[in-house]
N, C-alpha and C positions, 0 to 999 in steps of 0.2 A: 731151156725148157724147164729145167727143175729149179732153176734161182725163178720161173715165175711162176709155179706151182706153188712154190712155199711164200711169194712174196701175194700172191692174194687171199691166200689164208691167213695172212698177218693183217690184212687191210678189215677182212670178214670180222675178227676176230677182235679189232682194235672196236669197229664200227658197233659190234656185239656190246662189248664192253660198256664204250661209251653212251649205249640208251640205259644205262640202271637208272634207278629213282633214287639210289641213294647217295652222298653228295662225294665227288671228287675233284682232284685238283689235276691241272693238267690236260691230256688228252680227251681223257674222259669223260670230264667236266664238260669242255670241247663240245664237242660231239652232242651232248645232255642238251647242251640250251641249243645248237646250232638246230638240233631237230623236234624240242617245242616249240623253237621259232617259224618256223617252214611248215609244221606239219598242223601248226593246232593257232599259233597269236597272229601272225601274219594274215591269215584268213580272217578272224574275228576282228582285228582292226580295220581291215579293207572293208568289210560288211558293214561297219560301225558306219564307215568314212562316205559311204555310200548313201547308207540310209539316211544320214543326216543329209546329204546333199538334194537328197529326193525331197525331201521337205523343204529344205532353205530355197530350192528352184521355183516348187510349187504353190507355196501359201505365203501369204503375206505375215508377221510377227503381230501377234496376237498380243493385245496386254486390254486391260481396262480403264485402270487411272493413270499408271505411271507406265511408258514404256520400256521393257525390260534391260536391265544394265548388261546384262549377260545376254548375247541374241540367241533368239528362238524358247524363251525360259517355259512358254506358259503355252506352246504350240501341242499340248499333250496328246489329244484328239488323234491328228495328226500321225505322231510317230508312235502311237499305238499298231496305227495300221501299215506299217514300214514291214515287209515283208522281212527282210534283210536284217532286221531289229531280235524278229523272232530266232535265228541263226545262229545269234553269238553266243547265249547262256550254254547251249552243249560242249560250242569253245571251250568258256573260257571254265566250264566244269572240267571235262578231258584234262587242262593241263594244269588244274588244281588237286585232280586225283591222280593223274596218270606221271605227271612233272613236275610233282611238286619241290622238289631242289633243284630247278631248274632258274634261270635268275628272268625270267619271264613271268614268274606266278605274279610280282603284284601289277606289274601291268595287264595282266588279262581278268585280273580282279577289279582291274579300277576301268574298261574299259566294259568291261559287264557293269560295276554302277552306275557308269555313264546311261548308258543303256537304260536300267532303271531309271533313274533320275528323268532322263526325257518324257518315257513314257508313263511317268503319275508313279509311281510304285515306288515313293516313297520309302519305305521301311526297309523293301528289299535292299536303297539304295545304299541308307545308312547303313545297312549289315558288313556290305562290301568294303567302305569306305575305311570303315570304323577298326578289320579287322587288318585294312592295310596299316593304320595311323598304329596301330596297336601292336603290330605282330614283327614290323619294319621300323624299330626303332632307329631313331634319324636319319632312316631311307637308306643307311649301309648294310649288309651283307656278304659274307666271303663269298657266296656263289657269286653277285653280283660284276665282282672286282677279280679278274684275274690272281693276285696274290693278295687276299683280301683287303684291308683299312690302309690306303697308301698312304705310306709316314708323312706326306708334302699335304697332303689333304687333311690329317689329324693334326698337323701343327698351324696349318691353315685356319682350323678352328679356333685354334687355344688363343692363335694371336688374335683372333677377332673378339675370341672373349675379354682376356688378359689387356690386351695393350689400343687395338682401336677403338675398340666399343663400338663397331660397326656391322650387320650383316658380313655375312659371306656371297662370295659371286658363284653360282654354282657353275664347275669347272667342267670340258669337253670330254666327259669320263668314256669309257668303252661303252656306257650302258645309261642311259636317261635314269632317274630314281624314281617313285613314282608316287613316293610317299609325300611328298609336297605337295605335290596336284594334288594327293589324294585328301589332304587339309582343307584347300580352298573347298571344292566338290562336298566333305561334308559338312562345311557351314553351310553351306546352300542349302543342303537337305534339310536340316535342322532348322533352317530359316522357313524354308517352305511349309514346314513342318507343324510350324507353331514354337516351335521351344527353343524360344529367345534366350534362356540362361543359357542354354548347352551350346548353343551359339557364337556367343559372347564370351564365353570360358575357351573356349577355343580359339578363337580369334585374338586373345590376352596374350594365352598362352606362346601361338604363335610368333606375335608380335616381338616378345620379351627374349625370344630363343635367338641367339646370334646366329645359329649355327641352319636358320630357317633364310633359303638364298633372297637374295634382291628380287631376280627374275619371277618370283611369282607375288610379291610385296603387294605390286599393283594389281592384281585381283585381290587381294585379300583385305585392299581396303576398299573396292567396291564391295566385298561383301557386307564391312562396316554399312556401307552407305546402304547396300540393301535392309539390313537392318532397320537401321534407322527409321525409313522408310517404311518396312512391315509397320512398326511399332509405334507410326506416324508422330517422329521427333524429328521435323522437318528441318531444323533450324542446324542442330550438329551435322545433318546430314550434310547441307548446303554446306557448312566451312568443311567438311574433308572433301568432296565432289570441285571446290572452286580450284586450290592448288594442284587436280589430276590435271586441270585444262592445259599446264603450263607445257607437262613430261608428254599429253597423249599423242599418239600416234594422230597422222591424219585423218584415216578410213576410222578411228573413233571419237573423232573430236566432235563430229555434229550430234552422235547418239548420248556422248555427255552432256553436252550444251543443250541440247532438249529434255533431259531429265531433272537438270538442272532450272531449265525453266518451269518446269512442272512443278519444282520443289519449290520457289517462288510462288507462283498458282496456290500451292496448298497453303501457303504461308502469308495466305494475303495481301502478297504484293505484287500486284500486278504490273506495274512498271516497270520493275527490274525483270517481270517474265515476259513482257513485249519487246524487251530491249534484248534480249535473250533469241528469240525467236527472229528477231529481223537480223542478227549477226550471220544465225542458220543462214538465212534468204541471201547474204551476200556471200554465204560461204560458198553453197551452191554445191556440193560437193556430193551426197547423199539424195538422191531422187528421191527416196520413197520417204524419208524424215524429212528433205522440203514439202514433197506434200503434205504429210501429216500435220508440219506448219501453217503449210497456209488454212487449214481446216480449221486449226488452234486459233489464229489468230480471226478467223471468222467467226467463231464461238466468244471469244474475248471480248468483239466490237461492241459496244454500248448501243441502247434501244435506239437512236439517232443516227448510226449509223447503220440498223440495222435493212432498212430496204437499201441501201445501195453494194449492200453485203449480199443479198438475195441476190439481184442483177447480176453482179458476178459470176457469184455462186453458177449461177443457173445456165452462163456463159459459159463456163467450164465443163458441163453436164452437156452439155451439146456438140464437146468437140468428140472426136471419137478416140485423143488419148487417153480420156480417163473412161472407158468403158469398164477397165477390170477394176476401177475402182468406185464405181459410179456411187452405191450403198454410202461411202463416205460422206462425198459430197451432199446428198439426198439428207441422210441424219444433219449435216451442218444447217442448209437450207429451215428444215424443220426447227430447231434450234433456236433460230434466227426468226423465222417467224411467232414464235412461241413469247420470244422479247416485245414483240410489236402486238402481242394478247392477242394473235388472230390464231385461236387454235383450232380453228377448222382447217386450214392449210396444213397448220402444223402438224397437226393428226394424220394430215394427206401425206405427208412428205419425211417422216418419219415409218408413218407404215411402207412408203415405196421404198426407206432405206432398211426395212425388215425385208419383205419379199426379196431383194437383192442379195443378199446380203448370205449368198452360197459358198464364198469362200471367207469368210468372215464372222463368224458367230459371235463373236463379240458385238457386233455392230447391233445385229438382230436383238440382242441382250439392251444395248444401251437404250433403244427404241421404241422395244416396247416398255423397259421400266422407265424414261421420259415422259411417254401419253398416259402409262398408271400413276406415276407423279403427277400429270399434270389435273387430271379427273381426281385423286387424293385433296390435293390444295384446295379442288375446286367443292370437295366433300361430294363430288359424285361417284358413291363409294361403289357402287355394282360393275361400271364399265374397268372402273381403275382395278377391281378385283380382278377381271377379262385380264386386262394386261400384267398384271402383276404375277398371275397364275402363268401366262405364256411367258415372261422372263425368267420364272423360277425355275421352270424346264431347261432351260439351257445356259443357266446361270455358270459365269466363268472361274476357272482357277484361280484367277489373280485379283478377283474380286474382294478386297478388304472387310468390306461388312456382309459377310453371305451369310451368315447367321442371322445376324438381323433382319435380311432380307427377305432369309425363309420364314423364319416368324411373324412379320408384317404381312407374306404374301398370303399366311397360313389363316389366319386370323379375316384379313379381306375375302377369302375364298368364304369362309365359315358364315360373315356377314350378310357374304351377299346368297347364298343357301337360307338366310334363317329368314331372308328379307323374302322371298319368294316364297315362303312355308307358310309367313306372316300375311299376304298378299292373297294366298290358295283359302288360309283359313278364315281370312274376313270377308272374302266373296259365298263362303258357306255361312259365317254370320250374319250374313247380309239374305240369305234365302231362305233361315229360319226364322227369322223374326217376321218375314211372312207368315198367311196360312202356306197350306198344304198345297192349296189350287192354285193361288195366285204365284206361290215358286216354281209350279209347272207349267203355270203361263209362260213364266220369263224363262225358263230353260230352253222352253219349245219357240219360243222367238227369237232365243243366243242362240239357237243350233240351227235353224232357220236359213238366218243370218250368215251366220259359218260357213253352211253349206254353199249358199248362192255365191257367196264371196272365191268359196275352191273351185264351183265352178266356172267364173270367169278367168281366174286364175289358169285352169287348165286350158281354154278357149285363145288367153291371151298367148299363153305357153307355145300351143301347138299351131299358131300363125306365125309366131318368129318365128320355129323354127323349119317351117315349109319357107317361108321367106329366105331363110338363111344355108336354105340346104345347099350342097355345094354339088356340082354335075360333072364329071371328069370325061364324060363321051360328047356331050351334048343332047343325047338320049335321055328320056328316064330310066333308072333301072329299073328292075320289077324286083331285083334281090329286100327281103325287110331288113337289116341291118344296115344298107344304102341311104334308108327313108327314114331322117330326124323325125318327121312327125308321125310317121306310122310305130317307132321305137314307142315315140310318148305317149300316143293313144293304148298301145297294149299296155305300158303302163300302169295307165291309169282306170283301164279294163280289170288289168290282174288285180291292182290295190283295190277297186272295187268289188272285187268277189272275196281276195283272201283278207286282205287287211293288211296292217304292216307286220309280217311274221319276223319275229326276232331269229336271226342270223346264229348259230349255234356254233361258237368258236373252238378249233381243231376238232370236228366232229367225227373225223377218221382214227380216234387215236380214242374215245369214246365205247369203241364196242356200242353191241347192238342194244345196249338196252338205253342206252343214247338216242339211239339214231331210232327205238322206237318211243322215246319220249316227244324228241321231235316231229316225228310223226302225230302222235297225241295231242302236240301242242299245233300243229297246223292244222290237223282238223276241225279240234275244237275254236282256233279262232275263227275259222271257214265260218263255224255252225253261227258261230256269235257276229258274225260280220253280216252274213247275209240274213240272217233273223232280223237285223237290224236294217238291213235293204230294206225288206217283205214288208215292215209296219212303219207309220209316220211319226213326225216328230213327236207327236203328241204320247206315244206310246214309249219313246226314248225315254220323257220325261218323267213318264212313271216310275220308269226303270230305276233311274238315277236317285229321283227323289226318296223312292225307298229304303235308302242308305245315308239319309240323311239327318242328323240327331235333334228329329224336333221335340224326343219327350224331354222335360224339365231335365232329367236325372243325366241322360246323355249328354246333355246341351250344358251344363255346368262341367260336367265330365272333359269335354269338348272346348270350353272357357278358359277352363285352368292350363290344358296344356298349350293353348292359345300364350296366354298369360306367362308359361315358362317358356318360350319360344321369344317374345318382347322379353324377358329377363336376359336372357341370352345375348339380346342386341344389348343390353343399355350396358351389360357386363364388358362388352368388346371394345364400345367408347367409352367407358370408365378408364377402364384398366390394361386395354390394348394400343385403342388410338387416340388415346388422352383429348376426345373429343367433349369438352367438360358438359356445351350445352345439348348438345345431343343427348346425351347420357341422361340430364337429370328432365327432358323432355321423355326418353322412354322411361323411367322409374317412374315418372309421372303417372304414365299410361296404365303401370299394373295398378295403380291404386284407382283411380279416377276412372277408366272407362266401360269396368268393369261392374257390376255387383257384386258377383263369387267373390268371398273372400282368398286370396291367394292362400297357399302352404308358408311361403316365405316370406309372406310381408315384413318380417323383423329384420332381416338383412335389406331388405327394397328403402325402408325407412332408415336404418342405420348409413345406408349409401347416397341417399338424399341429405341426412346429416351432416357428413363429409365434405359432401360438394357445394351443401351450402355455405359452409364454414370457408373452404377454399374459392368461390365467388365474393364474399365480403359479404354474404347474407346472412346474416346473424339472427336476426327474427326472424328467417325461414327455419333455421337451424334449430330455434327456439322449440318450433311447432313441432319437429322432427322428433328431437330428445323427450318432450312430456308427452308424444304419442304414443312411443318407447315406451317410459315409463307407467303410461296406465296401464297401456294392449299386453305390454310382455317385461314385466318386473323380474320376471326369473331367465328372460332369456341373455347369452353369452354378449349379445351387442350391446342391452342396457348397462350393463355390468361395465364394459369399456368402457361406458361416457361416467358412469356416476363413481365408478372405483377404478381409480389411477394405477392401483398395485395389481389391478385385476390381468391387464396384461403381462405382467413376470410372470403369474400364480399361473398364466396360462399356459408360459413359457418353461414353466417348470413344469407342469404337469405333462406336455409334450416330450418333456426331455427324458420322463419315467417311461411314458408310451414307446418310445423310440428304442429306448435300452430291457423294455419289454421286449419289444419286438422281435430284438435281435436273438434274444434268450432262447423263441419261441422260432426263430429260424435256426437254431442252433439242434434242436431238435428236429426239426425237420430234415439238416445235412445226415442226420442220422439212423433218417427213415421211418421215426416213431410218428405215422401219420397219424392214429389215433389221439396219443395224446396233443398234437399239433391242432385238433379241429377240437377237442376240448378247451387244453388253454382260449382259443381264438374267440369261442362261445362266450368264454367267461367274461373276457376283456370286451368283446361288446356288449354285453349283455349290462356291465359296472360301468361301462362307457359310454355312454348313448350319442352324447352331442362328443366326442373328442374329433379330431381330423383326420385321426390314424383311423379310424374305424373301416374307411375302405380300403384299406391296406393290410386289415388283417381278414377282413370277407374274401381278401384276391388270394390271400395264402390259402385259407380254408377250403377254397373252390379249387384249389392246385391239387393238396389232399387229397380230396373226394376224387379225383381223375388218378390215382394211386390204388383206389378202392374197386373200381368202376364202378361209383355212385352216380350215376348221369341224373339220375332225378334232381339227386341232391347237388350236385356240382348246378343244374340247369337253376335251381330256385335260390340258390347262393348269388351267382350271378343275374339274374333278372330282380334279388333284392339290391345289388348294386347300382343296375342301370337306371332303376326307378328311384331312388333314394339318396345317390351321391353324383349328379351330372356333371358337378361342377369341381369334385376331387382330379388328382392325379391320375388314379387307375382307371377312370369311368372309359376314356377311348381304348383300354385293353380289353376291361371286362363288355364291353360293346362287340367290339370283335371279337369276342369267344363263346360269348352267347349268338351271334349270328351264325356262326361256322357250327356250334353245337347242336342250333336247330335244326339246321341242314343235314348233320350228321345222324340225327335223330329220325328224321323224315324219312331218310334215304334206305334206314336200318332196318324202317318195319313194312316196308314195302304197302304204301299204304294210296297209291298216286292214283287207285282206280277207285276209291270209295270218295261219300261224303266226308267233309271235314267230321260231323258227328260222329258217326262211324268209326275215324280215326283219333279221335279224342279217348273212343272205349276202349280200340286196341292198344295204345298206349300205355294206359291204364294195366290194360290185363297184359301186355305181353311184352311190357318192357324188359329186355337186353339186359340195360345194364345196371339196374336195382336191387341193390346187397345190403340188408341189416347191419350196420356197424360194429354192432357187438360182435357179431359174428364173422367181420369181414376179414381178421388173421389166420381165423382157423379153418374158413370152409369156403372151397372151388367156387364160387358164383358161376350163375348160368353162362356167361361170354368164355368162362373160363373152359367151357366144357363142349361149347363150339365155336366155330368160327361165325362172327356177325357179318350180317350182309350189308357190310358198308361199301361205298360208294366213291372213289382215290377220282385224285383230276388230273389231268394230264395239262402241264403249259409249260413249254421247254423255258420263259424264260422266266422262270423261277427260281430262286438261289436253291442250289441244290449237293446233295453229302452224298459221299460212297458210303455202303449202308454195310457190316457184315454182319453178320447173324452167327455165333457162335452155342455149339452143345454145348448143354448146361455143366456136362462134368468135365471140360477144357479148363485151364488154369487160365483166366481173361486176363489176368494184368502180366503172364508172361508173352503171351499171345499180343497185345497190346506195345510192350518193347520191340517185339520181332518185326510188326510190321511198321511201327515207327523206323527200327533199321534198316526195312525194304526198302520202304521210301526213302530217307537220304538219301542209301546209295544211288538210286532211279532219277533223284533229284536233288541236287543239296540245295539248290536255291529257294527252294519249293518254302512258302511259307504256310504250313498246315497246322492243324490241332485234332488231337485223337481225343474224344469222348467215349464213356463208359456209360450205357444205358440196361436198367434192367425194368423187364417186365414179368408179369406173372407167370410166363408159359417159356420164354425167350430171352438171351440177355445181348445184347448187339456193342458194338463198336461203329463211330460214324467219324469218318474222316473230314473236319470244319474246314471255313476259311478259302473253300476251293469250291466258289459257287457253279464254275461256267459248267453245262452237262456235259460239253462234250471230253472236258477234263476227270468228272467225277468218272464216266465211264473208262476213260484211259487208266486211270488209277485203280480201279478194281478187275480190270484187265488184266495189269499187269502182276497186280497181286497172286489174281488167282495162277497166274502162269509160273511164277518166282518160284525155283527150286528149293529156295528155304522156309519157305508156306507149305510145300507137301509133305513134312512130319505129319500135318493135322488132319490129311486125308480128307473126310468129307464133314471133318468137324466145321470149319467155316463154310459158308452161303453169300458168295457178294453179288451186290445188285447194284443201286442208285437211289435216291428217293429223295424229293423235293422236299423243302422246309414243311409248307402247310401239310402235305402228305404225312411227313414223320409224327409232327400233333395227332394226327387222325389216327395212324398206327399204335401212339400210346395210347390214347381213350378205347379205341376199338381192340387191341393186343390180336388183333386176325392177320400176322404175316402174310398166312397162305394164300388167303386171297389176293393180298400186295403181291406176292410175287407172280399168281398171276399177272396180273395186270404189267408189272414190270416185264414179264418174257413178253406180254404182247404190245407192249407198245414202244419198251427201249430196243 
């Protein structure tokens, strides 16, 4: 009894021992990794092993142009939402803080980037990867290795170095290393990444190291190949991809041989990638890569064969094997007909490989940027913009030119807006060059017309749908949501009493003074809808025509912005979509069809110059330069064509602007806003025509929101918008003026008066209007109460943990501390702490961590963290969305913010 009294105190006591964190040999040691293994990596890997399987079972492998070398590479979507995925970061944190000499830390580091790495997160992955390559020099360690570096393993090296010149085979150790793996994993990253050097130096490196085993050799030259590939140098990629064929395994020999004929495909030779593709077909080996073949090779088929490709095609589509794949085949078909120029099919069978096309988003991507390609070609630029706006929504990872993409799709969107702006405003040109009477003739005969047409429309509507109603007793019900057509008649009842009331998004999160605008706003369109029942067209017509600009002075007014609207198209086929005759057809338009002299006719002309020069029109170009030179001798475009040196002197004059600039933002990091909106005055004021000029009004306008100058900051901006459309900052300063007026509106509670009315209150009781001279030394009126501004509530807004600190707290010691909360809380966490002050308040916003329901977990935690209650009730944490935070520094009214935060977070 007492030999086992003492002999489990020994056990207790060994076991004790053996969990320290700090490193030993022997038992201890023992015991150290035996229980980060069990208790903390063993878990995190089975989670891993899982979550990947849950995806590999369920989705198909997603790629774009080239199918992934690595499976599942580009499935991100996907293993975002791996439940199992979310699990492993507290792993593999626990036995990086808790075990960390344990010889498991860099596998449950590299096992965490894995993780990363699948699901998009990038950076995070590299962190991982980076600090195994780094911190696990040549993957040995004594914890590792029972009696650390075995002599048989370090002489193993030296002869590899020394005498074969050959790799090493890595050897059946106690313990896998993980630092190998952890090399291939971060070229991927870095490949994925964009940053082909860091890539490339690594893989050298690699390559050069004897002491880097065989066993992982062959990924590491698919990474080369991936490489290559990114960086589309098709040709090297193909000679290191042809000799993998020789060594691959079988279960990967079809997914080479297909990437390899892809690599062909890009490399214009389609012979050796059909020849390629039909080896697949007798390999037979890989279902899901024969099919992708036979797809390939239906896309391949030349316009001659392409109806008997269709037949096919459409053969396959009707067995019910390919059901989960049908979207494929659908895009192939389409494809195929598109070769034979019948793209009304094509359009047909492309869009049924979109609609399909639920487990596959890639497909829906290739689909509709096809039918926007094919409407581009065809210069029918409105519907192609339709499509190209729907594929840039769910544009893929693996997509090579997504930049491109997005700027072609950006541009066609903007097109086809200007095109229906263009369209709105020459149907109004068109009814002023009327009289008065006969344009309310014609309104009252369009509206007429309109009307009769809605109602047979509704007529037609509500006979399908009694037709079509469906009876599940044999009875009619008497219930009205039973009865299709009795739904559509009320309707079309309601829409005829209230009108179409705009739907007021998250209205419960609002408060009441919300929810009594929309009230305001239903009423009032009630009043205006059925005003509009009560009297006939003829009286419509009044209505309307009275808004319409037929005195001279309006109607030039009204021309010119016509005029920059057509400048805007010819801009887009200039210099967007290099559509040369289009381009100098609208530059045409602003001079020719107009009387009003445009604002910018010297660039309209300079840009007909150009193009004429670049058609081989030389005597158009003629007309162009001496128009120049009579209408505008002093302007910057005549200057280019008659003085050759004029472009340096302009080039140099930019480069003093630029290194101005910087001078004048150097004072602003400094806070000297007044001197910052003087230099700014001066430099435009010396500068009229430079191209920096709206780059230094967008500083100036920042200033004045430092000030709470709202007048000034509002006429900074509106002299922007009106005066540089066509610079860099204009879609900023656009956006800051629209959000400003709003802000404005909402501040002086003015929603029940006339606009006159509200023009005076403005006037008199502007907020935020503060004398300059005076604005370092004295309280302005916002500062002395809170504004009655107006915060929005949209959960999916990128959004900051907000703190609000007393003014007499030390912020940058305060600012370490909770940066140290968070690592501990989270070392993976990829965050940024900001330092913001305002006139009453000075805050801290934790970046970088948009999702709300995270920013709220983190100022949770904070405020709860025992090493944050020094500061007692010095800090204030909330949350607060990006657009909100802009409002809170123009408005500096917290108080109200945190209302509104207690009531809606």
């Amino acid at each position: 009894m007492f030999l086992k009294k003492y002999f489990v105190w020994v056990v207790l006591l060994l076991i004790v021992s053996g969990c320290s964190n700090t490193k030993y040999k022997g038992f201890r040691q023992t015991v150290t990794n035996f229980t980060a293994y069990y208790n903390t990596y063993f878990n995190a890997k089975y989670k891993f092993r899982l979550g990947y399987k849950e995806v590999a079972n369920n989705n198909p492998e997603y790629f774009y142009q080239f199918y992934p070398i690595f499976p599942y590479d580009y499935n991100t979507d996907q293993f975002k939402n791996v439940a199992k995925f979310k699990e492993i970061g507290a792993k593999s944190s626990k036995i990086f803080t808790k075990k960390k000499n344990s010889k498991w830390v860099d596998d449950a580091l590299l096992v965490n980037g894995k993780r990363f790495y699948y699901s998009g997160e990038l950076d995070s992955a590299i962190i991982q990867f980076d600090y195994i390559v780094t911190n696990f020099e040549r993957g040995y360690r004594s914890t590792h290795i029972k009696s650390g570096r075995p002599k048989k393993l370090i002489a193993d090296i030296n002869y590899a170095k020394k005498r074969s010149k050959k790799p090493i085979s890595e050897r059946k150790l106690m313990h896998k290393l993980a630092r190998n793996e952890a090399i291939v994993w971060l070229v991927r990253s870095y490949i994925r990444k964009g940053n082909y050097y860091e890539a490339q130096r690594i893989i050298s490196n690699a390559e050069a190291d004897l002491s880097f085993p065989i066993q992982y050799r062959a990924d590491l030259r698919k990474t080369q190949v991936l490489l290559h590939m990114a960086k589309k140098e098709y040709k090297p990629a193909i000679d290191i991809i042809n000799p993998m064929l020789e060594s691959a395994q079988k279960k990967e020999l079809s997914r080479l041989r297909f990437i390899l004929a892809q690599l062909y495909e890009a490399d214009n030779d389609k012979f050796k990638a059909v020849g390629q593709y039909n080896r697949i077909l007798m390999q037979n080996d890989n279902e899901a890569i024969v099919f992708e073949t036979q797809m390939r090779m239906a896309e391949l088929a030349g316009a001659g064969q392409a109806s008997a490709t269709i037949d096919e095609l459409k053969a396959m589509a009707r067995k019910g094997k390919y059901l989960d794949r049908i979207e494929r085949i659908y895009y192939a078909i389409g494809i195929s007909y598109a070769k034979l120029k019948d793209y009304k099919n094509a359009e047909l069978y492309l869009t049924k490989a979109a609609q399909n096309a639920n487990k596959n988003p890639n497909i829906k991507f290739m689909a509709f940027e096809r039918i926007g390609s094919m409407y581009f070609d065809a210069k029918n630029y409105k519907p192609s913009a339709k499509y190209y706006d729907s594929a840039n929504m769910i544009i893929p990872a693996s997509y090579d030119q997504k930049e491109e993409f997005k700027q072609k799709a950006k541009y066609l969107i903007e097109l086809s807006k200007y095109f229906d702006s263009l369209q709105k405003n020459d149907s109004i040109l068109n009814l002023v060059s009327l009289s008065k009477k006969e344009a309310s003739k014609r309104i009252a005969k369009n509206l007429a017309k309109e009307k009769k047409n809605k109602e047979n429309e509704n007529i037609i509507a509500s006979t399908k749908l009694e037709a079509t109603k469906v009876e599940t007793t044999g009875a009619r019900s008497n219930w009205y949501f039973d009865n299709p057509s009795q739904i559509e008649n009320g309707r079309i009842a309601f829409k005829k009493k209230f009108g179409n009331i705009k739907r007021q998004e998250n209205w419960k999160f609002g408060g009441s003074s919300v929810m009594a605008e929309e009230s305001q706003n239903s009423k009032e369109n009630s009043e205006k809808i059925s005003s509009k029942e009560d009297i006939d067209t003829d009286e419509i017509s009044d209505i309307m025509i009275a808004d319409l600009p037929f005195e001279e002075e309006k109607k030039s007014e009204f021309i010119r912005s016509t005029q920059g609207i057509i400048h805007k198209i010819a801009q887009i086929f200039h210099y967007e979509i290099n559509d040369v005759p289009e381009a100098i057809l609208y530059y045409k338009m602003i001079l020719n069809r107009f009387k009003v002299k445009y604002y910018q006719e010297e660039e309209v002309l300079y840009a007909l110059y150009l193009l004429s020069r670049e058609n081989g029109d030389f005597a158009g170009s003629e007309v162009y330069q001496n128009a120049l030179a009579q209408d505008y001798p002093e302007s910057k475009f005549n200057k280019l064509i008659s003085n050759p040196n004029y472009a340096k002197d302009l080039l140099k004059e930019n480069e003093v602007a630029e290194n101005k600039y910087k001078q004048i933002f150097t004072s602003f990091d400094l806070k000297n806003y007044k001197k910052v909106i003087a230099q700014c005055d001066q430099f435009i004021a010396e500068n009229k025509d430079n191209p920096l000029v709206p780059k230094y009004k967008l500083l100036k306008a920042l200033c004045h929101t430092r000030f709470y100058q709202f007048d000034e900051y509002l006429a900074t901006l509106k002299d922007l918008n009106e005066n540089h459309t066509n610079s860099d900052e204009y879609p900023t300063a656009k956006e800051w003026l629209e959000y400003a007026l709003k802000v404005n509106r909402d501040s002086l509670k003015v929603s029940n008066q006339k606009e006159e009315d509200a023009l005076k209150v403005r006037e008199n009781e502007n907020l935020f209007t503060s004398n300059i001279e005076n604005a370092e030394n004295q309280v302005t009126s916002i500062a002395k109460e809170e504004a009655n501004v107006n915060f929005f509530f949209n959960a999916n807004a990128p959004h900051l943990s907000l703190i609000r600190i007393d003014g007499t707290e030390n912020i940058y010691q305060i600012k370490r501390d909770i940066e140290n909360v968070i690592f501990e809380m989270e070392p993976n966490l990829n965050f940024e702490i900001q330092i913001h002050r305002g006139s009453k308040s000075q805050y801290l916003t934790v970046e970088r961590v948009n999702k709300i329901f995270k920013c709220l977990s983190i100022s949770e935690d904070l405020r709860n963290s025992p090493k944050l209650a020094k500061y007692n009730d010095a800090l204030e944490f909330s949350v607060i969305s990006k657009p909100n935070f802009d409002l809170l520094v123009i408005s500096g009214s917290y108080k109200k913010y945190f209302e509104f935060y207690k009531l809606n977070y």
